[in-house]
C-alpha atoms as one frame of an Amber mdcrd trajectory, in Angstrom:
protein
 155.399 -40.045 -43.822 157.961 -37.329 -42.666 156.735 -35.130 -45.243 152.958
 -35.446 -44.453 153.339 -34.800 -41.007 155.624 -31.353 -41.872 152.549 -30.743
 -44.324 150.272 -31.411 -41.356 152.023 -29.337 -38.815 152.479 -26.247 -41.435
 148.367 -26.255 -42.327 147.338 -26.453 -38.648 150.189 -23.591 -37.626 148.089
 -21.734 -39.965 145.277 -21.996 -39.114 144.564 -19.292 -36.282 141.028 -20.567
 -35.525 142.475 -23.761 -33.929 145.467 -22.533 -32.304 143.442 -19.677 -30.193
 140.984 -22.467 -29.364 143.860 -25.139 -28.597 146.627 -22.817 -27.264 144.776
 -19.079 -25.225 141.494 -20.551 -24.960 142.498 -23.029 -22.093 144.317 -20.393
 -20.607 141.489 -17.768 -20.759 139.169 -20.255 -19.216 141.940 -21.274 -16.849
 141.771 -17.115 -15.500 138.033 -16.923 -15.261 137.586 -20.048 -12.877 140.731
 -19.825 -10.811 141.248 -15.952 -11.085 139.095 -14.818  -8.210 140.738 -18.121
  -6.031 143.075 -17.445  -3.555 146.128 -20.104  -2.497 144.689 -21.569   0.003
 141.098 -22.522  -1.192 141.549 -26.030  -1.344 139.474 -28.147  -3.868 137.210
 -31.291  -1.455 138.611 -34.719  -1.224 142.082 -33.523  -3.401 144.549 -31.534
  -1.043 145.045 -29.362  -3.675 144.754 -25.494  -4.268 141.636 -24.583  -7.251
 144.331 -22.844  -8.994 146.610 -26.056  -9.112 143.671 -28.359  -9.360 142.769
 -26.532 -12.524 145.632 -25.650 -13.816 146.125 -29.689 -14.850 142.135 -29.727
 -15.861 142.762 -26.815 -18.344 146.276 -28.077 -19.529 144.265 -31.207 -20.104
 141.738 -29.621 -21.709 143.658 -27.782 -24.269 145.592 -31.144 -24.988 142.099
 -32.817 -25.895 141.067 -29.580 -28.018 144.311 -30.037 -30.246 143.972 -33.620
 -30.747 140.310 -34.729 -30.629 138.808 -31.081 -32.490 141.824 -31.138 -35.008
 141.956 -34.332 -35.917 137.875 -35.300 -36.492 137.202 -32.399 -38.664 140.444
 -32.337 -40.787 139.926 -36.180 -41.074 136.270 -36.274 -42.252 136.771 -32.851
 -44.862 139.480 -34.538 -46.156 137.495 -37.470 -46.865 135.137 -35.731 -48.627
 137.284 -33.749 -50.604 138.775 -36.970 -51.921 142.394 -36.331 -50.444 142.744
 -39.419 -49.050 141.726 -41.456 -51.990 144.710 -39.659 -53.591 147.095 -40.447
 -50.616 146.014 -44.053 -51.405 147.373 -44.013 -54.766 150.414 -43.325 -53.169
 153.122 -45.894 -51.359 152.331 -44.057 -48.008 150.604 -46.848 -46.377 147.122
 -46.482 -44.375 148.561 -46.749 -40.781 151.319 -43.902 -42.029 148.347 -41.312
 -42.737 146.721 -41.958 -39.208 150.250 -41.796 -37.491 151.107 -38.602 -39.375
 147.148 -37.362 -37.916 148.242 -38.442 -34.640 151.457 -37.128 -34.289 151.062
 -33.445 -35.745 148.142 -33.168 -33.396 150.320 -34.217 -30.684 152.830 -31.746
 -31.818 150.235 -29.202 -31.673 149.133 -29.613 -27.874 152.085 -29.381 -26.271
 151.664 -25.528 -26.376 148.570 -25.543 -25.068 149.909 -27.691 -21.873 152.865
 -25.229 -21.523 151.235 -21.933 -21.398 148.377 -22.825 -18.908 151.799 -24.165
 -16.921 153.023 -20.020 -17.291 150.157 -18.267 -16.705 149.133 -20.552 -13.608
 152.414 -19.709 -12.694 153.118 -16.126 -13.374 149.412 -14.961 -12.272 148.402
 -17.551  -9.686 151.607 -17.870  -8.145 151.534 -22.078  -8.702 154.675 -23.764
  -7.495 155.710 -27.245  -7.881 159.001 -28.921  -7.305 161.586 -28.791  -9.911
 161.033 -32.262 -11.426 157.073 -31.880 -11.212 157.004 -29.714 -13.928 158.289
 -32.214 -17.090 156.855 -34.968 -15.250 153.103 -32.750 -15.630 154.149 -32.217
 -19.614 154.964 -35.698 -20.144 151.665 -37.422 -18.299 149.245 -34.543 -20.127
 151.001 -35.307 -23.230 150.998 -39.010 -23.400 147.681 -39.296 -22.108 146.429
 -37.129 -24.928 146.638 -39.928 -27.617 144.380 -41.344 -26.226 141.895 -38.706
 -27.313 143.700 -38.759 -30.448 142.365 -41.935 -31.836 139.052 -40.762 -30.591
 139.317 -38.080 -32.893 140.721 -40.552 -36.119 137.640 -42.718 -35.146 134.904
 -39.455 -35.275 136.507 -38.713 -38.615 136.206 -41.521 -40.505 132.963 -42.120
 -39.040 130.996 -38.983 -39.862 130.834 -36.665 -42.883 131.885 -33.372 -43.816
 128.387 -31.929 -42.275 127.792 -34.009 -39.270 131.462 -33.996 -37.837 131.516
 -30.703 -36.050 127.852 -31.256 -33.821 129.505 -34.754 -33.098 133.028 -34.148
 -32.079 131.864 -30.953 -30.215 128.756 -33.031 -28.352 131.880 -35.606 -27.122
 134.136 -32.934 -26.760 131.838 -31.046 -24.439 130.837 -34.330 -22.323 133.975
 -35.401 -21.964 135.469 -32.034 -20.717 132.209 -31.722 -18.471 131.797 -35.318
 -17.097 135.548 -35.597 -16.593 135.783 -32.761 -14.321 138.225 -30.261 -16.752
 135.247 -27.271 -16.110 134.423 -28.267 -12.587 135.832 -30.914 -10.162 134.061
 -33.742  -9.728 133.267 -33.303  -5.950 130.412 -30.907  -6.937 128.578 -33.534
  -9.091 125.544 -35.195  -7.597 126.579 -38.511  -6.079 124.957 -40.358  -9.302
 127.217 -38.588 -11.520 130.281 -38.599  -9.542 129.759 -42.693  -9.716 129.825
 -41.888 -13.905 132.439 -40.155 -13.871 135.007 -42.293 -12.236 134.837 -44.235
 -15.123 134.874 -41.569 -17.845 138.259 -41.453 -19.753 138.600 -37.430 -19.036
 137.979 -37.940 -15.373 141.310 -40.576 -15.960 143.374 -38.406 -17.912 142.994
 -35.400 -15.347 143.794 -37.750 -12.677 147.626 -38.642 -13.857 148.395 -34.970
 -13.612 146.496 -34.587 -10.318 148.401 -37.440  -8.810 151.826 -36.238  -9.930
 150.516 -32.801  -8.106 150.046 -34.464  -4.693 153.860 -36.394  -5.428 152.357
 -39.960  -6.010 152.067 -42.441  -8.254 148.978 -42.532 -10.715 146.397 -44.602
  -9.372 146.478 -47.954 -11.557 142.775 -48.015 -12.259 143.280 -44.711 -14.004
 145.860 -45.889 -16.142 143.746 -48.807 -16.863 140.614 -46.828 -18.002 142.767
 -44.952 -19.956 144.232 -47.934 -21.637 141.429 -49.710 -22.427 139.657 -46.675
 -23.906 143.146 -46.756 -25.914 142.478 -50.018 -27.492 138.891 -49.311 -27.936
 139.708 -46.000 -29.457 142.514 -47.198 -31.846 140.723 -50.518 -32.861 137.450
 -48.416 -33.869 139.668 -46.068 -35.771 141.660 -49.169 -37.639 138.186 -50.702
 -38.673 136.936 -47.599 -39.505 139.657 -47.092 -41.906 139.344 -50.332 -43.486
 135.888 -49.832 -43.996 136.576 -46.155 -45.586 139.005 -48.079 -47.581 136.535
 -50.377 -49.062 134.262 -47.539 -50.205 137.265 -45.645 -51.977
């Protein structure tokens, strides 16, 4: 499995499409919305500056680029082109190929999460405490399997053609209806009630809460698991399914 995920990591290092949309595309985005925000405009109902508030949105949203764009359409080609069926002949079991998915795509995002961390930081002028910082990284990170799965799941469930309009429709609502574009406080009420309980909304919410120097709220941590499970067990059936096709 060691050796597929050093495959994995090499063909996605490579490939210059994904990293500028995983890694400076974040940070880009980061720029245009906070650039013109000055350190004191606070975001409504947060405490928090727009530049810190979205520094953690577009850390988070570079994380779920990495892992749900990277993973769905690599997953689905690969399908197609019948390199899985060959990995099956193999002794690498079929929980080994979705780990070795997981964790390159894992690998991949933490990049993205550390340079919207230095250019919030160099150009905005963002400043945590000392032990904020890795505790940021590690929520952002860990939360990102989550969206992960997701990505396994859209894989195995559409084909070569259809996987791009359907990982970019859920990539696009998530990002939008979890608040990573726009904080939630300028939704209508109707869709602020949605998007309490939209796994985005969750995930943007650890980093938030580390921000203000508390702990995560646990109903955030529970959406986020259960989306987990729900994620991970589609993918798993999924793959059994695939499995009986081959």
């Amino acid at each position: 499995m060691n050796s597929l995920i050093k495959l994995e990591l090499a063909r996605a290092l490579r490939n210059r499409k994904f990293l500028f949309f995983s890694v400076v595309y974040p940070s880009v985005l980061f720029l245009l919305i906070a650039g013109s925000a000055d350190a004191t405009t606070e975001v409504d109902g947060t405490g928090l500056t727009l530049p810190t508030y979205m520094m953690v949105s577009m850390a988070s949203f570079g994380a779920l680029t990495a892992v749900l764009m990277g993973n769905s359409e690599r997953i689905a080609k690969e399908r197609e082109s019948g390199w899985v069926r060959q990995l099956r002949l193999t002794t690498l079991p079929g929980r080994g190929y979705v780990l070795a998915k997981t964790a390159s795509a894992a690998v991949v995002s933490l990049p993205s999460i550390v340079v919207v961390f230095a250019v919030a930081a160099a150009v905005k002028g963002v400043r945590l405490e000392a032990w904020q910082w890795p505790a940021l990284t590690g929520a952002i990170w860990a939360g990102s399997l989550v969206f992960a799965a997701l990505g396994v799941a859209i894989g195995y469930l559409a084909s070569g053609d259809a996987v791009r309009p359907i990982t970019m429709i859920t990539y696009f609502g998530l990002s939008i209806l979890g608040g990573l574009w726009m904080p939630t406080t300028t939704f209508p009420q109707w869709l602020q009630d949605i998007a309490r309980w939209v796994p985005t909304r969750a995930y943007a919410a650890l980093g938030q809460a580390i921000e203000q120097s508390r702990a995560p709220h646990a109903k955030d941590i529970a959406i986020l698991a259960v989306f987990f499970a729900l994620f991970t067990g589609g993918a798993a059936w999924l793959y059994r399914k695939d499995t009986l096709k081959a």
